[in-house]
C-alpha positions in Angstrom: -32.9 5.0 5.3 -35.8 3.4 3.7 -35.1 5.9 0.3 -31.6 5.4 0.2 -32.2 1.7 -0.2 -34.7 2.8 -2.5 -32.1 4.9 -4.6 -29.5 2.3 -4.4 -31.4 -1.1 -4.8 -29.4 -1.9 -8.3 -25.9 -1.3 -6.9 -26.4 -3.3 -3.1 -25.7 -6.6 -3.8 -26.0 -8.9 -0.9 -23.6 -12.6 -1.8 -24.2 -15.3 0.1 -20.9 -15.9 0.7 -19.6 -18.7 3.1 -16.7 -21.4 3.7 -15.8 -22.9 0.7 -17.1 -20.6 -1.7 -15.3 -18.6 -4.3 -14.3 -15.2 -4.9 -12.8 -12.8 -6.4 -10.4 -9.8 -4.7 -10.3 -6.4 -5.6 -6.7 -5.8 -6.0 -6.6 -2.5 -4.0 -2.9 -1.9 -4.2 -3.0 -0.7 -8.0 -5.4 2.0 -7.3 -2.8 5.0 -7.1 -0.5 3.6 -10.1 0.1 5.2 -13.1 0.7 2.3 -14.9 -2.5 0.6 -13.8 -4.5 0.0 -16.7 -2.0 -3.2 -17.2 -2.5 -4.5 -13.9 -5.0 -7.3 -12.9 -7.8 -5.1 -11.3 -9.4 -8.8 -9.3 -6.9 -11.5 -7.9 -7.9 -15.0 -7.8 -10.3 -16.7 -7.8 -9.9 -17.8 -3.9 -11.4 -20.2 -1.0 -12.8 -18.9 1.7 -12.1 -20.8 4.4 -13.5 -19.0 7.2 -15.5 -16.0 7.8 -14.7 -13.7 10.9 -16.4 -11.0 13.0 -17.7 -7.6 11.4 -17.7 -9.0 7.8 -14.2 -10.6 7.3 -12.7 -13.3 5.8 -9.8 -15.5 5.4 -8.7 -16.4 2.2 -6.4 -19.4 0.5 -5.8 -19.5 -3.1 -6.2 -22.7 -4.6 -3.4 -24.2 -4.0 -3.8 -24.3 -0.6 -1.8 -21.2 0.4 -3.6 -18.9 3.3 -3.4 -15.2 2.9 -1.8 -14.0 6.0 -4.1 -10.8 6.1 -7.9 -10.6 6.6 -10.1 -9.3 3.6 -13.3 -7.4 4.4 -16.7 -7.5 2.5 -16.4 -5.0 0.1 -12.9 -6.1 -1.3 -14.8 -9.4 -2.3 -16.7 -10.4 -5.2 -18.9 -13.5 -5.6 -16.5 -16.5 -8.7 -19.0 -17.9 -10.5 -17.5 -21.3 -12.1 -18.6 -23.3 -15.0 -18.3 -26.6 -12.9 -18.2 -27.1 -8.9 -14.2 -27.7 -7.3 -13.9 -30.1 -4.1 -10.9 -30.1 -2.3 -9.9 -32.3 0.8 -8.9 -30.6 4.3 -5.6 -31.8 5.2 -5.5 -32.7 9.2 -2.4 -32.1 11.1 
């Protein structure tokens, strides 16, 4: 274990990624295309707005729109922005 973290320590990346924070989605649906080179290979950037059991997340784009479907770990990348965004929870 201890040499295939060894062998791997460039490519394991380890985000600290929690509510509010933005990220980026591998769009995972393109990958069997033939026509993919013209197709957005990241969707977003997303909220997350909570993070589930066994590495999961739910997502809302910034608009305030939930993804219906959970997105695990290695779909997500970390957004980096140039300035911080606050947004308001809306209580119903």
């Amino acid at each position: 274990m201890l040499q295939l973290k060894n062998d791997l320590q460039h490519k394991i990346k380890e985000f600290n990624l929690k509510p509010e924070s933005l990220v980026l989605v591998k769009n995972s649906a393109i990958e069997l295309l033939a026509d993919r080179k013209m197709k957005p290979r990241y969707l977003g950037p997303m909220v997350i707005i909570c993070c589930l059991k066994g590495e999961a997340f739910i997502l809302a784009e910034l608009d305030g729109s939930v993804w219906q479907n959970k997105v695990v770990v290695f779909r997500i990348i970390s957004y980096l922005a140039q300035k911080e965004i606050s947004y308001e929870k809306e209580v119903k």
